[in-house]
matplotlib code that plots the C-alpha trace (Angstrom):
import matplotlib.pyplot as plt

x = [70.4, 72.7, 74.9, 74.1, 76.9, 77.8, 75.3, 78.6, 80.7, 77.4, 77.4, 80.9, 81.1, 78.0, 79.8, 82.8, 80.9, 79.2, 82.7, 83.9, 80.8, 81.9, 85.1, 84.2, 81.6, 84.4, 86.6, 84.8, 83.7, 86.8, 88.0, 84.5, 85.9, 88.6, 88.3, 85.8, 87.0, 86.5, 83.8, 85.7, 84.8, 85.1, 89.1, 90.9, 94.7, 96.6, 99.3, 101.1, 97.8, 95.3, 93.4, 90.5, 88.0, 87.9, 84.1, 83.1, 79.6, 77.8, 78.9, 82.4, 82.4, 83.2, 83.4, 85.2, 84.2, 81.2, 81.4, 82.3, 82.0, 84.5, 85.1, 87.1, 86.3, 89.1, 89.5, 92.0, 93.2, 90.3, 88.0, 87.4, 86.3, 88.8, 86.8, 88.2, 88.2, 90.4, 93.0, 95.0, 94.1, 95.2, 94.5, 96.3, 95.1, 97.9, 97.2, 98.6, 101.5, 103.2, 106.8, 107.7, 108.0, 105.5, 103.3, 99.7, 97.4, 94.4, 94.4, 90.6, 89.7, 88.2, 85.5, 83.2, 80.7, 78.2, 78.1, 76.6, 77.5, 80.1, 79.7, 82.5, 84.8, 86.8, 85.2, 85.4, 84.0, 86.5, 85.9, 88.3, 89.5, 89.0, 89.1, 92.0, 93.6, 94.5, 95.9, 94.7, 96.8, 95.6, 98.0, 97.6, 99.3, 96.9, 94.6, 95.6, 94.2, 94.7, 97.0, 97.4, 100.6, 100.8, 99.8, 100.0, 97.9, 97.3, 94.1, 94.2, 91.2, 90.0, 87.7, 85.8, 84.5, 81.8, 79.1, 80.6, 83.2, 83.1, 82.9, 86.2, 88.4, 86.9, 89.6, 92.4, 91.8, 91.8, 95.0, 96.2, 94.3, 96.3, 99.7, 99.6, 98.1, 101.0, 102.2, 100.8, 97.3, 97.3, 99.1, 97.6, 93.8, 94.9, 97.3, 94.4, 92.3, 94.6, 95.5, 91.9, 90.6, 93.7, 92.7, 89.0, 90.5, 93.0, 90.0, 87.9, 90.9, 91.4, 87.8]
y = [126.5, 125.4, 128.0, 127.1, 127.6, 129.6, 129.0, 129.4, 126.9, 124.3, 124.9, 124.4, 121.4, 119.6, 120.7, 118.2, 115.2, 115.5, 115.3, 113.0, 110.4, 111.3, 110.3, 107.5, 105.8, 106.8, 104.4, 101.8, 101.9, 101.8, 98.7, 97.4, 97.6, 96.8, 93.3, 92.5, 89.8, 90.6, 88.1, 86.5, 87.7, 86.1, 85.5, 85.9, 85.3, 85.2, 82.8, 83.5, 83.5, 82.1, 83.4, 81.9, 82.7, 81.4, 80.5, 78.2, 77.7, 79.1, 82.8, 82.5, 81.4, 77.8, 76.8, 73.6, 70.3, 70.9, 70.1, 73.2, 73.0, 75.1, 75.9, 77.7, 79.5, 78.9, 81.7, 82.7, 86.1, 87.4, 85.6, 82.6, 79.9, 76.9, 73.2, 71.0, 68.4, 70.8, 71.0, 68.4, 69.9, 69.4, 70.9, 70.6, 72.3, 73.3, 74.6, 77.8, 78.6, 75.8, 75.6, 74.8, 71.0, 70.1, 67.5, 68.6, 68.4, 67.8, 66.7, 66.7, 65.1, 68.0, 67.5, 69.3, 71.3, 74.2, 77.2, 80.2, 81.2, 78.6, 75.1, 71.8, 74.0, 72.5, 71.9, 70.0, 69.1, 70.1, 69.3, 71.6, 70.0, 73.0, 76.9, 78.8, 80.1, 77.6, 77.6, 76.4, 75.5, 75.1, 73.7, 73.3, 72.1, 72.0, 68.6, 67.7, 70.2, 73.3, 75.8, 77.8, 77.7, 75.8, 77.8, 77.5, 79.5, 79.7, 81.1, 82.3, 81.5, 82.1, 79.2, 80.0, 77.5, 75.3, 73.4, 70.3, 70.1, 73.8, 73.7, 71.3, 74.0, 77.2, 77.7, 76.3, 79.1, 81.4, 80.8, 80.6, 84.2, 85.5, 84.4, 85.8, 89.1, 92.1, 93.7, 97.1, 95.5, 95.5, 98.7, 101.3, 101.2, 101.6, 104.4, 106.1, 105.9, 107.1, 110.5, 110.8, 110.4, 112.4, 115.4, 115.4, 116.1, 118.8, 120.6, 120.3, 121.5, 124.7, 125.5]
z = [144.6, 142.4, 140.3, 136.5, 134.2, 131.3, 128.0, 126.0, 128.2, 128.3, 124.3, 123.8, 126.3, 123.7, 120.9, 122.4, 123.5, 120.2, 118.1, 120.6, 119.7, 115.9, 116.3, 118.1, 115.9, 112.3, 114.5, 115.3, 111.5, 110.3, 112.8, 111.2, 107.6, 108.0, 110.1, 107.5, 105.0, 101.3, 99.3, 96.1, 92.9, 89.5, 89.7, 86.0, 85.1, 82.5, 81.4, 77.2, 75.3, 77.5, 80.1, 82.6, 84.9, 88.0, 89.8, 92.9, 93.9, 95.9, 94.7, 95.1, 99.1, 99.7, 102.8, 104.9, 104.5, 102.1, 98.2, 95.8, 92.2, 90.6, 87.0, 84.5, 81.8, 79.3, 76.9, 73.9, 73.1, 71.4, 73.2, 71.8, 75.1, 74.9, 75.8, 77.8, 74.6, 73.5, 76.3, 78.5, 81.5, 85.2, 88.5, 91.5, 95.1, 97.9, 101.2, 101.9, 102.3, 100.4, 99.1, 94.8, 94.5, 97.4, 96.5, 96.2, 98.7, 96.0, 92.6, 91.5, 87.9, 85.7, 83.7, 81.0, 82.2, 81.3, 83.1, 82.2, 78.7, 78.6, 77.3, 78.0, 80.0, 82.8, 86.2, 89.4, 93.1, 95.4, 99.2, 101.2, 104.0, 106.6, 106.6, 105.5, 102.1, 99.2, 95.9, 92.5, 89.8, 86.6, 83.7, 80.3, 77.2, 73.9, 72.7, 69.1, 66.8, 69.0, 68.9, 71.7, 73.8, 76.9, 80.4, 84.3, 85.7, 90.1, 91.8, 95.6, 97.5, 101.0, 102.2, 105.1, 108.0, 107.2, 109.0, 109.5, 112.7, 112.9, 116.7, 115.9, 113.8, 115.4, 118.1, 115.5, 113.1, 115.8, 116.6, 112.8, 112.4, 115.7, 114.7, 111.1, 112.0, 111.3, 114.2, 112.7, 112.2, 116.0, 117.4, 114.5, 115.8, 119.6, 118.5, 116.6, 119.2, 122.1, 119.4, 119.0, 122.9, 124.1, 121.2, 122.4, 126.0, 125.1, 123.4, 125.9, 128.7, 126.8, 126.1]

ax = plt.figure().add_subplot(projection="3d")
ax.plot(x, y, z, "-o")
ax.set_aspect("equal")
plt.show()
């Protein structure tokens, strides 16, 4: 028969594998959060006396190679919604990262549209050419009869992979997502987990 041990050491050694199993899933919770990437909201920025709200359809996701209407609500200070009848708009789109003076890679006509509680703001189809991060530029000087002073404003956005070609661009963005990922990114979660496994075990050694 087989010699049963202690009910305090068989305690205590639960009491370990049960923090250790903690410990475990907070990790792989954390990698979880933070290898998630964040959903646009509404962006906004503001250039002298003029500020806009960025929106693309559907909810602030576009994706690659599939049309995404995008609009800006043009506002004053105070509030007051500026029309595009109102403002010689243009918008330009670069692909990430891009230097000053590089020619855009987009340059999409705007046109008046109503969205929400806005009515002949600027707005445009934009077909992103495949998955990555992009810039909008958004400049304005004011239509005869306005008054507001002239703005450049620039939107980041994160377009993710669509349904067209993605078996195509899949391994390409890989790649991309490899060779821009910090050096700390990487080496943090395997340190964390080696403090936390190698605490566990010096725990468990003394108890």
């Amino acid at each position: 028969m087989f010699p049963q041990l202690p009910r305090f050491e068989t305690q205590q050694n639960y009491q370990n594998q049960k923090s250790l199993t903690r410990l475990l899933l907070l990790f792989c919770l954390a990698i979880a959060i933070t290898t998630i990437h964040p959903v646009l909201a509404h962006k906004v920025q503001v250039s002298a006396d003029v500020g806009a709200t960025l929106h693309l359809e559907p909810n602030d996701n576009p994706r690659s190679g599939e049309p995404t209407q995008t609009w800006f609500a043009l506002t004053r200070k105070g509030g007051q919604v500026i029309p595009l009848a109102q403002c010689n708009c243009q918008l330009t789109v670069y692909a990430e990262p891009h230097t000053p003076g590089e020619p855009a890679l987009l340059e999409p006509s705007l046109q008046p549209v109503t969205a929400e509680r806005f009515q002949g703001i600027p707005g445009a189809e934009i077909t992103f050419p495949k998955p990555g991060i992009y810039q909008l530029q958004l400049n304005g000087k004011p239509a005869k009869g306005s008054s507001f002073k002239p703005f450049k404003l620039a939107f980041e956005v994160t377009v993710a992979a669509g349904s067209v070609n993605t078996q195509n661009i899949n391994s390409e963005v890989a790649e991309e997502n490899t060779r821009t990922l910090p050096l700390w990114a990487i080496a943090i979660p395997g340190l964390a987990l080696i403090a936390i496994v190698f605490a566990v075990f010096q725990k468990t050694r003394r108890s």
